[in-house]
Every structure is written in C-alpha cells, then in structure tokens.
ChimeraX commands (.cxc) that place a marker at each C-alpha (Angstrom):
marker #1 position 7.89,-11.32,-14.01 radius 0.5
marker #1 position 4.79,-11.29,-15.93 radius 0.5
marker #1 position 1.26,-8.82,-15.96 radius 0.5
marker #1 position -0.24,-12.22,-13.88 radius 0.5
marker #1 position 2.41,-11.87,-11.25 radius 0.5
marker #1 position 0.09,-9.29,-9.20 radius 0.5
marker #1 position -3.11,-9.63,-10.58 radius 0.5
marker #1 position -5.73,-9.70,-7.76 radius 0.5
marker #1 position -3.45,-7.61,-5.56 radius 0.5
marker #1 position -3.96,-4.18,-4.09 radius 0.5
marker #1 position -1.03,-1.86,-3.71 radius 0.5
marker #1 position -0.70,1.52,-2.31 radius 0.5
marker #1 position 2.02,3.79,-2.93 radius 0.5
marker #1 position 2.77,6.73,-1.23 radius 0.5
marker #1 position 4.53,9.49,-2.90 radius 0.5
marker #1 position 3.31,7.71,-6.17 radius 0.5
marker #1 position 2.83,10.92,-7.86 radius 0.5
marker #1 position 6.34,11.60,-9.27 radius 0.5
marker #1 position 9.91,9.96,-9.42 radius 0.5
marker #1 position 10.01,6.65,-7.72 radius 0.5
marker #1 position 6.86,6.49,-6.58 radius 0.5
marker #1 position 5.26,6.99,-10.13 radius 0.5
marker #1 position 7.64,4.72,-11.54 radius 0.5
marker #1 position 6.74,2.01,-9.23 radius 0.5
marker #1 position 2.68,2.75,-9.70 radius 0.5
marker #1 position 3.07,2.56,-13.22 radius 0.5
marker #1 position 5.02,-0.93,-13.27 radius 0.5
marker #1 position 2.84,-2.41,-10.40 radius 0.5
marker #1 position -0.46,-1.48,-12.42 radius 0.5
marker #1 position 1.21,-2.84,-15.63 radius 0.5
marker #1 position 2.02,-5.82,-13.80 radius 0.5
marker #1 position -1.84,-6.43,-13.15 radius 0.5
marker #1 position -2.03,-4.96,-9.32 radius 0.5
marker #1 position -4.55,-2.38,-8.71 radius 0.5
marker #1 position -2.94,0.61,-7.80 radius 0.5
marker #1 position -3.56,3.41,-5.09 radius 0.5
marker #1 position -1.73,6.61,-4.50 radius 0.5
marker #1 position -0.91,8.60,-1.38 radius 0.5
marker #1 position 0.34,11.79,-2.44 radius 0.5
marker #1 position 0.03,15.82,-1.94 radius 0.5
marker #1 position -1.52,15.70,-5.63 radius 0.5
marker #1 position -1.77,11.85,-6.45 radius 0.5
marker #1 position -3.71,12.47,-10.35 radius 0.5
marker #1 position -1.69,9.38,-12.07 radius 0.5
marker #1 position -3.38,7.79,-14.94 radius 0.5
marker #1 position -4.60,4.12,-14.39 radius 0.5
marker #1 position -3.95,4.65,-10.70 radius 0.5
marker #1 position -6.60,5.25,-7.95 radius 0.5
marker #1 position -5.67,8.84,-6.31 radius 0.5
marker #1 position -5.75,9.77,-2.88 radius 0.5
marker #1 position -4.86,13.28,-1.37 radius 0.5
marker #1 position -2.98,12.86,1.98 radius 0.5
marker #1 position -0.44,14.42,3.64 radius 0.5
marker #1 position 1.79,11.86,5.61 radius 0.5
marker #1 position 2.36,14.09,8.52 radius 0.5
marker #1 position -1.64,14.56,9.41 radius 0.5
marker #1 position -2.24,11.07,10.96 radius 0.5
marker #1 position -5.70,11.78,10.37 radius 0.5
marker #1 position -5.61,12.18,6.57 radius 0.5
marker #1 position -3.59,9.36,6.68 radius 0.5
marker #1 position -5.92,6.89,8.25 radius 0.5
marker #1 position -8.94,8.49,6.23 radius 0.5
marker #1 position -6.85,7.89,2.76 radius 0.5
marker #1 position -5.76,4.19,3.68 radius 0.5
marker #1 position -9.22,3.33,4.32 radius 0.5
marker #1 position -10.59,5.02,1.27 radius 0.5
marker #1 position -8.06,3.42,-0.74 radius 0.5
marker #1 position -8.59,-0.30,1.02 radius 0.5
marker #1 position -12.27,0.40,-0.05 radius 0.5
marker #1 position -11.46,1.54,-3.64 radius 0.5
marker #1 position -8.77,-1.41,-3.87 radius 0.5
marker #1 position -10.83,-5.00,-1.97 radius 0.5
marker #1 position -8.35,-4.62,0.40 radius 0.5
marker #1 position -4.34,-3.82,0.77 radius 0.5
marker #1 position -1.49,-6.52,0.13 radius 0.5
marker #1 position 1.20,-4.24,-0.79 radius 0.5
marker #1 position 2.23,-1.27,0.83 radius 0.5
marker #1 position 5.32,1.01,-0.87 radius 0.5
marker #1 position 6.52,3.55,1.56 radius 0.5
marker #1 position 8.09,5.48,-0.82 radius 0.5
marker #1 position 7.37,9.03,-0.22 radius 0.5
marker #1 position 10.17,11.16,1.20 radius 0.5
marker #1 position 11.57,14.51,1.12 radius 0.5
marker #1 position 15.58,16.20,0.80 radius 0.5
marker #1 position 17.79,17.69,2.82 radius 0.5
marker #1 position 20.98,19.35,1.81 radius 0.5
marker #1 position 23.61,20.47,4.54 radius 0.5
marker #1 position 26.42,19.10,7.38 radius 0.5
marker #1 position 25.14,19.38,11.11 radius 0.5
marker #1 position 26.24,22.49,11.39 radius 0.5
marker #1 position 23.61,23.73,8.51 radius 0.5
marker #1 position 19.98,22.54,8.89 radius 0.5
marker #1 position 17.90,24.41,11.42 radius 0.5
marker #1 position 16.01,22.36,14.39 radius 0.5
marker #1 position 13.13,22.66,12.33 radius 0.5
marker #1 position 14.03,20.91,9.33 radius 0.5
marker #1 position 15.41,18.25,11.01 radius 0.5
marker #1 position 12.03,17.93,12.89 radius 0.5
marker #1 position 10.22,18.53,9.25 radius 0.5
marker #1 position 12.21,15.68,7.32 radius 0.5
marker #1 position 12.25,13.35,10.14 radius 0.5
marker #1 position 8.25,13.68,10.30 radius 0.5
marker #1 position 8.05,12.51,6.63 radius 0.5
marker #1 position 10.87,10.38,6.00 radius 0.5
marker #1 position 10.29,8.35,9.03 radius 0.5
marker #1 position 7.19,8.97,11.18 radius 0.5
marker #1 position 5.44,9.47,7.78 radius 0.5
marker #1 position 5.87,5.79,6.99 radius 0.5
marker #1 position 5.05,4.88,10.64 radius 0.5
marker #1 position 1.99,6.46,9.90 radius 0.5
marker #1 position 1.17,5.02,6.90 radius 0.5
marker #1 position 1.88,1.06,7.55 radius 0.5
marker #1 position 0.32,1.63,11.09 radius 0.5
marker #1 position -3.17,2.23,9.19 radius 0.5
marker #1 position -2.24,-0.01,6.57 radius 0.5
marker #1 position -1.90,-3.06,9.04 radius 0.5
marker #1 position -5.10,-4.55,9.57 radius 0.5
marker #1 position -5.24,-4.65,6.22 radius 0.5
marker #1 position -1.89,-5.75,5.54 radius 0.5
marker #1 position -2.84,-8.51,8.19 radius 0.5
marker #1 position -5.46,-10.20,6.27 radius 0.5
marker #1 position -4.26,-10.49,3.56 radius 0.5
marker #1 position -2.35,-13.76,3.69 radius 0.5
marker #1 position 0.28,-12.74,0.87 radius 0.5
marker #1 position 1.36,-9.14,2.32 radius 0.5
marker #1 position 4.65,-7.46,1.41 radius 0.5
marker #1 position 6.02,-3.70,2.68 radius 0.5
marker #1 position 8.76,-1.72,0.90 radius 0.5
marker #1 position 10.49,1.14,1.81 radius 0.5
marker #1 position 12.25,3.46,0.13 radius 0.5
marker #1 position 15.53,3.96,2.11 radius 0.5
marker #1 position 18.79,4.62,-0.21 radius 0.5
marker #1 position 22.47,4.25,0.08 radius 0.5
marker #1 position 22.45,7.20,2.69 radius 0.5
marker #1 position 21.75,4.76,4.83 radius 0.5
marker #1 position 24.92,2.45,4.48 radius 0.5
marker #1 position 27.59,5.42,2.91 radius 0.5
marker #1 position 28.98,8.71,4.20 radius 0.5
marker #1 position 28.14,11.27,1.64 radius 0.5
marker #1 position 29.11,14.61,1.93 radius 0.5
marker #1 position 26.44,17.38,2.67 radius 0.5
marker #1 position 23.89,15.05,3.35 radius 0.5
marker #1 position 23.30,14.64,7.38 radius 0.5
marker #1 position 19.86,15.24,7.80 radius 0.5
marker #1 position 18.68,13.05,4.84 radius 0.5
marker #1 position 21.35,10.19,5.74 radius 0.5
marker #1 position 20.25,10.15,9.49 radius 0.5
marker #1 position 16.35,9.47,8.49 radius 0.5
marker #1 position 17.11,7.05,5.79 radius 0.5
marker #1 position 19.43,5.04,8.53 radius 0.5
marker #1 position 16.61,5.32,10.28 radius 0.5
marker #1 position 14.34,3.97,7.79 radius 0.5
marker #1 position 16.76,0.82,7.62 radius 0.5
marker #1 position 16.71,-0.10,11.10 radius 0.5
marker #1 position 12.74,0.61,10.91 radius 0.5
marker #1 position 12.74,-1.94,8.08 radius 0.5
marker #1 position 14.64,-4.46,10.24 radius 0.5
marker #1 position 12.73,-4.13,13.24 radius 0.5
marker #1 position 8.74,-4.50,10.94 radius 0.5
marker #1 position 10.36,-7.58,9.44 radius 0.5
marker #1 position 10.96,-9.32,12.65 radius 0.5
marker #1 position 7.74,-8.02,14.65 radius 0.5
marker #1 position 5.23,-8.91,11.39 radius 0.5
marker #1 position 7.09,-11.85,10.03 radius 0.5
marker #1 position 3.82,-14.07,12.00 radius 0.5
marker #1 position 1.50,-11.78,10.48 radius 0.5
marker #1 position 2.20,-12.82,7.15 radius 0.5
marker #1 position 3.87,-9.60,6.22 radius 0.5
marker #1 position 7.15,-9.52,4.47 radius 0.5
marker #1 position 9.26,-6.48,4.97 radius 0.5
marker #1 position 12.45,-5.02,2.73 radius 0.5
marker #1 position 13.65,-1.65,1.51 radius 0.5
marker #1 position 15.52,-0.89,-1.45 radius 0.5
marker #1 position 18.78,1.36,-1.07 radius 0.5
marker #1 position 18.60,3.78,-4.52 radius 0.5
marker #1 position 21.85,5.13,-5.38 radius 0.5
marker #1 position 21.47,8.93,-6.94 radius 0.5
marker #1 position 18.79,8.25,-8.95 radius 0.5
marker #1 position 17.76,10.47,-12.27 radius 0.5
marker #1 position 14.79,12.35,-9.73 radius 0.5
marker #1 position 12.90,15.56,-9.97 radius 0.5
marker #1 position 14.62,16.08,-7.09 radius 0.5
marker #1 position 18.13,15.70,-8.02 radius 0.5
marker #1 position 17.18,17.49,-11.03 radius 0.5
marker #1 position 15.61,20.51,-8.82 radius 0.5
marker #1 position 19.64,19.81,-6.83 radius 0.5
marker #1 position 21.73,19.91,-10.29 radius 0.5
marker #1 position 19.85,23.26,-11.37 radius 0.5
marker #1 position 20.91,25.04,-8.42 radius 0.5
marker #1 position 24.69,23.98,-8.62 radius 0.5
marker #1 position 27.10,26.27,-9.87 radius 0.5
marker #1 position 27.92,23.68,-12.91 radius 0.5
marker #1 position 25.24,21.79,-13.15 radius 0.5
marker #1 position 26.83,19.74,-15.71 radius 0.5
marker #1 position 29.75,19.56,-13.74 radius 0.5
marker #1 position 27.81,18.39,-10.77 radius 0.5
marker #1 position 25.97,15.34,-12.68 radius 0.5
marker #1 position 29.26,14.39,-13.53 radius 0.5
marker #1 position 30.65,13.91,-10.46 radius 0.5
marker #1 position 27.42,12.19,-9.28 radius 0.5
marker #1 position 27.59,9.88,-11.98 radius 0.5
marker #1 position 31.42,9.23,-11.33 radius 0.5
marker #1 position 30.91,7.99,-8.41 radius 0.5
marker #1 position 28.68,4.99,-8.90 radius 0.5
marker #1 position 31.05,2.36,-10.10 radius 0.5
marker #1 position 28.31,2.21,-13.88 radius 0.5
marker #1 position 29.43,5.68,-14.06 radius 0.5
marker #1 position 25.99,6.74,-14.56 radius 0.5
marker #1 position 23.02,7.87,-12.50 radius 0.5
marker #1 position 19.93,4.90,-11.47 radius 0.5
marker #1 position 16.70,5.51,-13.56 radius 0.5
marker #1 position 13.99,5.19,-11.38 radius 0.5
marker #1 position 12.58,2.70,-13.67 radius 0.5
marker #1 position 15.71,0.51,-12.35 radius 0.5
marker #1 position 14.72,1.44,-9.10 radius 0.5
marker #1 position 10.90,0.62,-9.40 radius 0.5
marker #1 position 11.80,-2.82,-10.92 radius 0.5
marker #1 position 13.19,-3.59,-7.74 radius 0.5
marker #1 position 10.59,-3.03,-5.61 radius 0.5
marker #1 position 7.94,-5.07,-7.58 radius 0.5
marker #1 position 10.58,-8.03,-7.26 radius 0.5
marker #1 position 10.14,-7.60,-3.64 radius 0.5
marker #1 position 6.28,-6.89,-3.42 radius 0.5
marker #1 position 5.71,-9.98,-5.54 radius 0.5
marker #1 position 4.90,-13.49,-4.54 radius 0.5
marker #1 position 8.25,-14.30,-6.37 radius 0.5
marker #1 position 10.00,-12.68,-3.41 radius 0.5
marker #1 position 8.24,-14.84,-0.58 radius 0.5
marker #1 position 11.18,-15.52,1.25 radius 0.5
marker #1 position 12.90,-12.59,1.30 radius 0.5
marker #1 position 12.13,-10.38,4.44 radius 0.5
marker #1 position 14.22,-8.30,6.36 radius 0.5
marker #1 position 16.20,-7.37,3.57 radius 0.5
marker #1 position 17.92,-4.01,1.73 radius 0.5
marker #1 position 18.09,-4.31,-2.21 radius 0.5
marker #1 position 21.04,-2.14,-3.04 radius 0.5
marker #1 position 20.15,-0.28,-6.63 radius 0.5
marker #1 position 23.11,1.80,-6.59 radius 0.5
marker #1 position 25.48,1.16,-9.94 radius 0.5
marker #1 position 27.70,-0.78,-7.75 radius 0.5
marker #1 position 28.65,2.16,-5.03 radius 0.5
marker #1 position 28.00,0.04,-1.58 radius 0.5
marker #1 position 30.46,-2.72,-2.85 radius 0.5
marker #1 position 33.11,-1.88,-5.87 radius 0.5
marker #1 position 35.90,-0.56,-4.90 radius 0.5
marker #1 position 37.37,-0.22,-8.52 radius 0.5
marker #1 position 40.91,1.25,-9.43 radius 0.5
marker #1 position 41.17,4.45,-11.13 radius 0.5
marker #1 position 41.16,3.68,-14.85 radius 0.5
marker #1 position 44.36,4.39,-16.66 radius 0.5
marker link #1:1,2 radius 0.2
marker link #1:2,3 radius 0.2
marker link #1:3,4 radius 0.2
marker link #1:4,5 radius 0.2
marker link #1:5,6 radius 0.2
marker link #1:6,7 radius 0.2
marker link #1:7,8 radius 0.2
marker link #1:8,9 radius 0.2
marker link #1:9,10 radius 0.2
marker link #1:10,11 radius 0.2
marker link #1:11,12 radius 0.2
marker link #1:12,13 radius 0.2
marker link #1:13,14 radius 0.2
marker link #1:14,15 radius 0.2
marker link #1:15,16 radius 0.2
marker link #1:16,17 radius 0.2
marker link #1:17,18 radius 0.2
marker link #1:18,19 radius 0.2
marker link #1:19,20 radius 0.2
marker link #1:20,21 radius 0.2
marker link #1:21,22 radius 0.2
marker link #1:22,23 radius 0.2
marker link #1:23,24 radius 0.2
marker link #1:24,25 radius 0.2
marker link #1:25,26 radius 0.2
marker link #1:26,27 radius 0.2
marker link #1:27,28 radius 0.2
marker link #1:28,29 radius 0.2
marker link #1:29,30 radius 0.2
marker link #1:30,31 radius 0.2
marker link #1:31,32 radius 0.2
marker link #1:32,33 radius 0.2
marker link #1:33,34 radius 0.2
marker link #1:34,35 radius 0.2
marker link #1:35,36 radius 0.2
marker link #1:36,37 radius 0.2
marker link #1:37,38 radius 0.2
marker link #1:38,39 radius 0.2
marker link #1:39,40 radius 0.2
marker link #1:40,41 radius 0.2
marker link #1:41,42 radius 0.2
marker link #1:42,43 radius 0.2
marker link #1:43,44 radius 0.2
marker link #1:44,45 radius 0.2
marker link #1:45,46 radius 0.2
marker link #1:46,47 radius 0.2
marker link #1:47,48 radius 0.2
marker link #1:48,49 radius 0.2
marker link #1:49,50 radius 0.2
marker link #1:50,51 radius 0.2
marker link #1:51,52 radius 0.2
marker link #1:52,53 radius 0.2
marker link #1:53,54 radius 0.2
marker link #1:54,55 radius 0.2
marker link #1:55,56 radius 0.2
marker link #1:56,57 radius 0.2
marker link #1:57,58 radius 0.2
marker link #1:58,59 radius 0.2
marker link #1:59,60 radius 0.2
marker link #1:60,61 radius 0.2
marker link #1:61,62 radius 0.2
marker link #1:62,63 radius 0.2
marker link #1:63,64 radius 0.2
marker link #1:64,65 radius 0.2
marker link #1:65,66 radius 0.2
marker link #1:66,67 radius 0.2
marker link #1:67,68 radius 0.2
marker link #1:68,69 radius 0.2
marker link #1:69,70 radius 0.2
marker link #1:70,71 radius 0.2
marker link #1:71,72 radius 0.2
marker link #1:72,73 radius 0.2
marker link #1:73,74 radius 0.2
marker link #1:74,75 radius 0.2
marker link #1:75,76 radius 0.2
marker link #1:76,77 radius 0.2
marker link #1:77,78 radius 0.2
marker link #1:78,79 radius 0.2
marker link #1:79,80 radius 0.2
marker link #1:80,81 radius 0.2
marker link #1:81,82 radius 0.2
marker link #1:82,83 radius 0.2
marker link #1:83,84 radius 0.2
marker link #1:84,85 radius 0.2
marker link #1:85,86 radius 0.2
marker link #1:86,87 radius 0.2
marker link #1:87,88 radius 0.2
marker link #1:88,89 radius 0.2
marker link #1:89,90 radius 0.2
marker link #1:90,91 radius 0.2
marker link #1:91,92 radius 0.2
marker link #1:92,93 radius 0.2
marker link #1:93,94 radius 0.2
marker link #1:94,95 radius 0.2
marker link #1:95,96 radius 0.2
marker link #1:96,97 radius 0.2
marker link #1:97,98 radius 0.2
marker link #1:98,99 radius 0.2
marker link #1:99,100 radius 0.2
marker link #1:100,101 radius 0.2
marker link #1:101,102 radius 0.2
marker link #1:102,103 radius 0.2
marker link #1:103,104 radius 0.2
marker link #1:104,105 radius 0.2
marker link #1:105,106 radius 0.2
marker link #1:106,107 radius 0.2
marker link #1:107,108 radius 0.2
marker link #1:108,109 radius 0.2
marker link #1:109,110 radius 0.2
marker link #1:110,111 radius 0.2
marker link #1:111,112 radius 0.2
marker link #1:112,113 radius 0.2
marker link #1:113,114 radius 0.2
marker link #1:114,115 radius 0.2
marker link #1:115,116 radius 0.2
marker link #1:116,117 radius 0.2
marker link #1:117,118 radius 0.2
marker link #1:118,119 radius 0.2
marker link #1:119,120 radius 0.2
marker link #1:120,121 radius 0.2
marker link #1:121,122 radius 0.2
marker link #1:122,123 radius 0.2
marker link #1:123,124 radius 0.2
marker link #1:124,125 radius 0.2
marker link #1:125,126 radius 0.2
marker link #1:126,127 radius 0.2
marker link #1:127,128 radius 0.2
marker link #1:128,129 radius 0.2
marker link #1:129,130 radius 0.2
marker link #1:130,131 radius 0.2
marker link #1:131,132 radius 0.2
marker link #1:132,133 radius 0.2
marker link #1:133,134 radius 0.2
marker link #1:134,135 radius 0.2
marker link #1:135,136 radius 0.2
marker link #1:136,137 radius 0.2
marker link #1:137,138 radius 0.2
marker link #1:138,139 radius 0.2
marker link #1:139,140 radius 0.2
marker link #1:140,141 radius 0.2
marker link #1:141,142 radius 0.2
marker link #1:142,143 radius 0.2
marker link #1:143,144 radius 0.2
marker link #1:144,145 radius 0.2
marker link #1:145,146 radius 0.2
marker link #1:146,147 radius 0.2
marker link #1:147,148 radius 0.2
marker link #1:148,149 radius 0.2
marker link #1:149,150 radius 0.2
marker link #1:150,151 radius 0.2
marker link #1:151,152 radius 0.2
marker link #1:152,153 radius 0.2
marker link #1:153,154 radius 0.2
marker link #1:154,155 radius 0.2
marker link #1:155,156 radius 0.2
marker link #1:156,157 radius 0.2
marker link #1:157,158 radius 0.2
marker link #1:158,159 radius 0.2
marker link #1:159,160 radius 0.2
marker link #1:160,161 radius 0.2
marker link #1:161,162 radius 0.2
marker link #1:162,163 radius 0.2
marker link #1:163,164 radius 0.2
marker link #1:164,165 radius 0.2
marker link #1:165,166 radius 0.2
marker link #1:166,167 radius 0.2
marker link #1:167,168 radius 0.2
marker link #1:168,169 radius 0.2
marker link #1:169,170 radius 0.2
marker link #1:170,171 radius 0.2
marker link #1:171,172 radius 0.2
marker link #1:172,173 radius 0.2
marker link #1:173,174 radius 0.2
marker link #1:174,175 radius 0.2
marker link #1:175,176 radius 0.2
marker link #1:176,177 radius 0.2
marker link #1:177,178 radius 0.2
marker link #1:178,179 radius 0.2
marker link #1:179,180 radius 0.2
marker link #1:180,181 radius 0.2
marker link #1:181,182 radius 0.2
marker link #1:182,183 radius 0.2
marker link #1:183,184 radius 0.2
marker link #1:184,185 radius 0.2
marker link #1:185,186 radius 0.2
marker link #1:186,187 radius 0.2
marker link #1:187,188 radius 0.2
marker link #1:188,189 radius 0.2
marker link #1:189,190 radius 0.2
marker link #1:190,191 radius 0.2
marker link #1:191,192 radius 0.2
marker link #1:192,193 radius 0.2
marker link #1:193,194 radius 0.2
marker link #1:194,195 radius 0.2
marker link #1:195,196 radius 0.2
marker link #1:196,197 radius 0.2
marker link #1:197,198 radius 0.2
marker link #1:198,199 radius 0.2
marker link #1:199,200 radius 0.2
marker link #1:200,201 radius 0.2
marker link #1:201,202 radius 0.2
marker link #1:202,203 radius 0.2
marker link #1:203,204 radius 0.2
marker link #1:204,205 radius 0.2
marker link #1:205,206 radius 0.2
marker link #1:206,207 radius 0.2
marker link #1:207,208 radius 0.2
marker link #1:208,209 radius 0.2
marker link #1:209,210 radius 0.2
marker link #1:210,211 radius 0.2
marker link #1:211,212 radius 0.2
marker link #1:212,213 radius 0.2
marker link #1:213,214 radius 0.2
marker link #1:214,215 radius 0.2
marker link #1:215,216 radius 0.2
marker link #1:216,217 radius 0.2
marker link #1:217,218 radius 0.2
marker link #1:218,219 radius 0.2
marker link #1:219,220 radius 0.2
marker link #1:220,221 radius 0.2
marker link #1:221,222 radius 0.2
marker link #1:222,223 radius 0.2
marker link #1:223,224 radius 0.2
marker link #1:224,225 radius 0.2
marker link #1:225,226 radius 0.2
marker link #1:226,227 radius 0.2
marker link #1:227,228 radius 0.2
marker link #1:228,229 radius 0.2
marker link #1:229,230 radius 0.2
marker link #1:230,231 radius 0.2
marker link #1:231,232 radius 0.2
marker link #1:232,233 radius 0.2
marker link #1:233,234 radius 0.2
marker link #1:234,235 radius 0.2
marker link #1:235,236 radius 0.2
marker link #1:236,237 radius 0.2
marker link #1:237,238 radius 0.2
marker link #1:238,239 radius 0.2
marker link #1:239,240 radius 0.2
marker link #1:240,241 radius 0.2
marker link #1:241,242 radius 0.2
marker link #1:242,243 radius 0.2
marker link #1:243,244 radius 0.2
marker link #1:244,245 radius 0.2
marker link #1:245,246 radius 0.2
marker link #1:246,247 radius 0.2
marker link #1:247,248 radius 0.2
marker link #1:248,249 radius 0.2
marker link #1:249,250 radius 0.2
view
C-alpha cells in the first residue's frame, strides 16, 4: 500500500494518543489520510487533536463535528480507544464493570453514532474496531475485558450488516498481547515481570509479543479502498494464538 492509497481521506481515531491508536494515526497520516484524534490528551504530531472523553456523549458529538470540520468530512472511523481490566468474576466491583463497559463498548456506540452522517456521505466509508483475541479465547484473569471485547465483535457484526447499504464497510481487528503501555503498566506490577513477558510471549505460537505497528498495519488494510470487499470481518493479529495448535518443541 502506497502514501496515495488514502490521500483525500479523512480519518478519525479515537484513543489515537498512545499504543494502537498512535500507531495507527501515524501510519494513516503517512499513508496520505488526514488524520484526527479523539483522545483524553490527543497532542500527536501531524495529527489534528481533539479532547473528548468517550463516555460524555456530548463531548463526543462536539469533537466529531469539530474534527469533520477540521478534516472536509469523515471516511474512516478507528474505534480504537479502550481501557483494562484485570480479575475473574468474582474480582471486579459492579462499578468497573459498568466503567469498562461504558468505554469499551458504549464508547464506540457513541462515537460511530456521531460519526454516521458523515460516514454516510462519504461514498468510500470504512469502520474499525479494536476488539482482540479476548473476544474468541478464554484467558485467565481477564472477564471483564473479554466480556466487552466479545461484545465489541458481535457489535462489529451487527454495523456491518445494518450499514452495508450505506456504503460503510465494517471489520475489527483481534490484537493478540500486544507490546502496549498498558501491558507494560501490567508487566511492572507482576511479581517477575520478566517472568511474566515470558509467559505472554510463550503463548502466541511466534513466541513473541504483537508490535502495535503490526497491529496498526492491519487496520489501514481494512480502512483502505484495497479492502472494499471485506466487511463484516475480524483480522486476527495474534502470532498465530486463535489457530496453531503446535506441539511442545523437543
């Protein structure tokens, strides 16, 4: 994919600020898109920012305007932005599960409901979210975060089939444990935090963690007119750890 692959497109990208989200900015800009970001404190270089919290509905609808105004318009959306949880059912508090389920899932309602006029006239419009192998795999001490990124999958499937007439395309990409700030913040509070990246990287058949570069590279495929077909659709990025099955090396 070339820097003409986007030119002439606006994308916003919420959560753009850091991890992912800045990885994908950064790629969509270089790819010739103009780029806006939703974020808590969106300052990205070559990117337009916008300061919005995806749980005020208000702030939301105020930034996605500002940035439709600042971009010509919206054709991309990335619904990246997201928050952790750490825990089995029997850990998280009513409160957090109210807390990550307001950002990880009503967050992007949010988001690509104000987005969709725009989205809608644009002729050439493409959604990603940022869901993650949570969504497909039982991993241990993750409930909370693995019941909103399900969510988020089954959100993907149902905006694919009611937008598919409005022109809009919509897939989500399904990270394995990707090389974060937030896995970092995870590792640093583990007893062995070398220990711990070990085992995380064990477990993806590569035997190593995804960049978010990897990640990002991804989600311009499926934001770019070389993906027009391709709607309804999860992009595993996840060294291998939905599929492979591989024997223990002797």
């Amino acid at each position: 994919m070339g820097r003409a692959e986007l030119d002439g497109l606006g994308a916003v990208v919420t959560g753009g600020a850091s991890g992912i989200g800045l990885a994908t900015a950064t790629l969509l800009a270089a790819r010739g898109a103009q780029v806006a970001i939703l974020d808590l404190d969106p300052a990205v270089p070559g990117c337009y920012g916008v300061r919005a919290d995806v749980r005020d509905d208000a702030a939301v609808r105020a930034a996605i305007d500002d940035a439709a105004a600042h971009l010509g318009g919206i054709d991309i959306l990335v619904n990246n932005a997201g928050i952790g949880a750490v825990g089995t059912v029997a850990d998280n508090p009513d409160d957090q599960w109210h807390q990550v389920f307001d950002v990880n899932v009503v967050g992007m309602v949010r988001v690509t409901r104000a987005a969709l006029p725009y989205l809608r006239r644009s002729g050439r419009a493409a959604i990603v979210n940022t869901c993650s192998i949570a969504a497909t795999a039982g991993l241990p001490q993750r409930a909370l975060y693995s019941a909103t990124k399900g969510a988020v999958l089954s959100l993907t499937l149902a905006m694919a089939a009611d937008h598919i007439h409005d022109g809009i395309r919509v897939n989500c990409v399904n990270p394995g444990t990707a090389d974060t700030p937030w896995i970092g913040r995870l590792l640093a509070q583990a007893d062995d935090p070398a220990a711990e990246r070990a085992a995380l990287e064990a477990r993806q058949p590569l035997g190593r963690l995804v960049s978010a570069d990897e990640v990002a590279a991804g989600i311009a495929y499926l934001a770019s007119p070389a993906a027009a077909a391709v709607t309804g659709t999860a992009l595993e990025i996840d060294g291998g750890m939905a599929g492979l099955r591989l024997r223990p090396r002797s």
